[in-house]
C-alpha positions as protocol buffer text, in pm:
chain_id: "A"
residue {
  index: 1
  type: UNK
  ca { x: -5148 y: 4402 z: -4191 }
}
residue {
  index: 2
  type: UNK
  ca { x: -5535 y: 4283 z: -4091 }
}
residue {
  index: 3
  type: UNK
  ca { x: -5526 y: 4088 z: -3760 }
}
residue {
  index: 4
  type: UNK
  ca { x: -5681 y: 3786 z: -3945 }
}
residue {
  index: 5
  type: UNK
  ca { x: -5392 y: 3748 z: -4164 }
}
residue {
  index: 6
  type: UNK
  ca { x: -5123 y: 3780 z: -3886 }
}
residue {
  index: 7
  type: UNK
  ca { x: -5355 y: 3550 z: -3721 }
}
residue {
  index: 8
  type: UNK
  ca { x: -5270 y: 3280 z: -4019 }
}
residue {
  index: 9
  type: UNK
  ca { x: -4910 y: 3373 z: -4026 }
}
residue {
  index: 10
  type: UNK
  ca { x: -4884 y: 3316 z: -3623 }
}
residue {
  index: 11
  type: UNK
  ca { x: -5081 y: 2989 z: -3633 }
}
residue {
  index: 12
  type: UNK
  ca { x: -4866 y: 2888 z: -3923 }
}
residue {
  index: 13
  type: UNK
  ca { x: -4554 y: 2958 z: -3732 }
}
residue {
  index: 14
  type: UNK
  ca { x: -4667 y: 2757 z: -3399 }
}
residue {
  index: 15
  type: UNK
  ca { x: -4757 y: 2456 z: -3629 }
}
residue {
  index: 16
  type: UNK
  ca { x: -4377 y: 2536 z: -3780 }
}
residue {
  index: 17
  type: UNK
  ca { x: -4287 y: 2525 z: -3425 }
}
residue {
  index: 18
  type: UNK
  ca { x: -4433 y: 2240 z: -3307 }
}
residue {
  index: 19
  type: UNK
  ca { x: -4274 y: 2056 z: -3614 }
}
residue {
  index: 20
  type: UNK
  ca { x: -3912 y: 2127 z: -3507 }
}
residue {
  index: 21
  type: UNK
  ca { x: -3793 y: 1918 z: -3252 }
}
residue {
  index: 22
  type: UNK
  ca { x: -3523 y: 2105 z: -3118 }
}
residue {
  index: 23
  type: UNK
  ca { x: -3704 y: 2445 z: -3095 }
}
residue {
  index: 24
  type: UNK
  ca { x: -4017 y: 2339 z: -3011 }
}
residue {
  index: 25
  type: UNK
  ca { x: -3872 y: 2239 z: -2647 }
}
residue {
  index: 26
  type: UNK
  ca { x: -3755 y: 2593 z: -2603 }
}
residue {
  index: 27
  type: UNK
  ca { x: -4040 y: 2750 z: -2651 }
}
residue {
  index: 28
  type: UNK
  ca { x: -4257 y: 2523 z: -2431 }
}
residue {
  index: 29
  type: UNK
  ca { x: -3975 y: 2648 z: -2182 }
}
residue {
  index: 30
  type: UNK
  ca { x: -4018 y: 2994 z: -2286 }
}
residue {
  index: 31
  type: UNK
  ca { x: -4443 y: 3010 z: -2301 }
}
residue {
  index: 32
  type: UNK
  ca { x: -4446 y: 2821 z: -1989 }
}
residue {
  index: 33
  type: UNK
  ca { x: -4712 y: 2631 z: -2171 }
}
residue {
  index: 34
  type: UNK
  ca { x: -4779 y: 2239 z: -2195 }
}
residue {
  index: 35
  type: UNK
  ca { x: -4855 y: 2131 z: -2551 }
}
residue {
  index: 36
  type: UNK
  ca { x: -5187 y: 1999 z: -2403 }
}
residue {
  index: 37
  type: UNK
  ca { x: -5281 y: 2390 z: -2329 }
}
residue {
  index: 38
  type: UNK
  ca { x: -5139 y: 2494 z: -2694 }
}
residue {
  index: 39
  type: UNK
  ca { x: -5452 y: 2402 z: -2873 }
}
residue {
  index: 40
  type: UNK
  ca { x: -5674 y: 2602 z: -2622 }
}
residue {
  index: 41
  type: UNK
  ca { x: -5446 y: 2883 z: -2703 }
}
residue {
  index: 42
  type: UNK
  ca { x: -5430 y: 2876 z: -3034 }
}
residue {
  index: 43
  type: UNK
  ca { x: -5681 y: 3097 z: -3113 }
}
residue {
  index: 44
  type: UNK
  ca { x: -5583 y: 3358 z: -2896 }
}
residue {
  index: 45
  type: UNK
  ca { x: -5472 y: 3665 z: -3060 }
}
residue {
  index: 46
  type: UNK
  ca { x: -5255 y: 3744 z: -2727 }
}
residue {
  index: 47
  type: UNK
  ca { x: -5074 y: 3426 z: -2711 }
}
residue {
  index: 48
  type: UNK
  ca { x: -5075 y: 3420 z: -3101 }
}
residue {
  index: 49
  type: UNK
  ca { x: -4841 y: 3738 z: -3047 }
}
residue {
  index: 50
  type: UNK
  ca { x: -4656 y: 3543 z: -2788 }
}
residue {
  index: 51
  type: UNK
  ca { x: -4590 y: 3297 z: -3087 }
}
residue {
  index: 52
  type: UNK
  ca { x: -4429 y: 3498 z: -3348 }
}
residue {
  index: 53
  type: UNK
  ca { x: -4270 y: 3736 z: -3035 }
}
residue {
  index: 54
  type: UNK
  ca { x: -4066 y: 3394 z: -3002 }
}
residue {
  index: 55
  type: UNK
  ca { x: -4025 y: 3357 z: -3325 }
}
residue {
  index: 56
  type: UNK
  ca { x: -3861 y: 3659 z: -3408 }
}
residue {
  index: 57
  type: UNK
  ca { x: -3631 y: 3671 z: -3143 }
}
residue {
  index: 58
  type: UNK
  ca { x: -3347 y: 3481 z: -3383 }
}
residue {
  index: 59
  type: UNK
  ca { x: -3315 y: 3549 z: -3733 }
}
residue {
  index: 60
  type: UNK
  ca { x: -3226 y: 3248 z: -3857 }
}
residue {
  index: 61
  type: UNK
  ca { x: -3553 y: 3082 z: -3699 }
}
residue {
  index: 62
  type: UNK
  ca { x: -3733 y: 3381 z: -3926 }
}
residue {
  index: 63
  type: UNK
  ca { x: -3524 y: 3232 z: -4222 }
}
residue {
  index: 64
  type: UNK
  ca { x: -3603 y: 2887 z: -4189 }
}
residue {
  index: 65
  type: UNK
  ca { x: -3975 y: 2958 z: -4080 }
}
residue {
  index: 66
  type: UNK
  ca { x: -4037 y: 3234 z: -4398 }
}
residue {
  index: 67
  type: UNK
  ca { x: -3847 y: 2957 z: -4638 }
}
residue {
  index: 68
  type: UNK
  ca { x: -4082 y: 2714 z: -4547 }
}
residue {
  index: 69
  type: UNK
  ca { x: -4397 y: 2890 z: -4617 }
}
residue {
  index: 70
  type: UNK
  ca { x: -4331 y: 3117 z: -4899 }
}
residue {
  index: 71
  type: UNK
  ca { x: -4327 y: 3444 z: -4678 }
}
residue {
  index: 72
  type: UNK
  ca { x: -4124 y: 3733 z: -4696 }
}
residue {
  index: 73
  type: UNK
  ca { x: -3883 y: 3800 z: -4418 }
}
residue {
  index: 74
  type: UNK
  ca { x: -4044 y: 4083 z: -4282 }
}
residue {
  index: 75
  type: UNK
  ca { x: -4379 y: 3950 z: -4317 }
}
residue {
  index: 76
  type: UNK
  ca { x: -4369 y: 3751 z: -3887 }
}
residue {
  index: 77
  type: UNK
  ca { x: -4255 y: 4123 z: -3700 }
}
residue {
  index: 78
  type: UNK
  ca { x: -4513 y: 4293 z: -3892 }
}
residue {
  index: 79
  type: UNK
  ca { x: -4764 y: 4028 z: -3793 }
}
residue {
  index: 80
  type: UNK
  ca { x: -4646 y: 4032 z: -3426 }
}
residue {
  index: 81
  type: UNK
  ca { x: -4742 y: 4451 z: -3461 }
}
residue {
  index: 82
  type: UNK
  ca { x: -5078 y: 4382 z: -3530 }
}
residue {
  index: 83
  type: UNK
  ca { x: -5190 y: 4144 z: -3273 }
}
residue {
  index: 84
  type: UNK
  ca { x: -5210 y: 4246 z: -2915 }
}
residue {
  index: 85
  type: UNK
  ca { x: -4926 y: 4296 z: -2662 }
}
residue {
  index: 86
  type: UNK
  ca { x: -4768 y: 4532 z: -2820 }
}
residue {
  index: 87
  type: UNK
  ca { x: -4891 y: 4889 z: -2728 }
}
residue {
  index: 88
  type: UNK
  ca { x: -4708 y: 4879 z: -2408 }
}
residue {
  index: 89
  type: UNK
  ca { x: -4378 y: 4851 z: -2513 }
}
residue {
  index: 90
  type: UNK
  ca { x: -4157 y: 5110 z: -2309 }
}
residue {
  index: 91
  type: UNK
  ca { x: -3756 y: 5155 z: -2376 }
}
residue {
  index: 92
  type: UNK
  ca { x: -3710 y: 5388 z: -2086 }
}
């Protein structure tokens, strides 16, 4: 997947995000971030990965997310792959 187009999918899934009332809580919690600093970070490929990293973490958040905007279920980890924070990831 191009980075522009896991871009879209990761903005699309913080706007999803910031939309659910009960989640979006959690991941302020999670990011550390105020809502205030979301929309300076929105167009940071990093914290765009950050995004969909949350995201993916439950499946039925993938579910409800890929429902609502017509993408396939596999469609947010492969997007999380191709934006950056990834290519350190060590399971020893």
């Amino acid at each position: 997947m191009k980075p522009e187009r896991a871009e879209q999918i990761a903005i699309s899934a913080l706007t999803w995000l910031a939309s659910n009332d009960e989640l979006f809580p959690v991941f302020l919690g999670a990011s550390g971030a105020t809502a205030d600093e979301l929309r300076g970070q929105a167009e940071n490929p990093a914290f765009l990965g950050s995004v969909l990293e949350f995201l993916t973490m439950d499946d039925a958040w993938v579910v409800q997310f890929c429902d609502q905007n017509g993408l396939k279920y596999e469609e947010p980890l492969r997007a999380r792959y191709s934006l950056p924070g990834t290519e350190a990831v060590h399971w020893t």
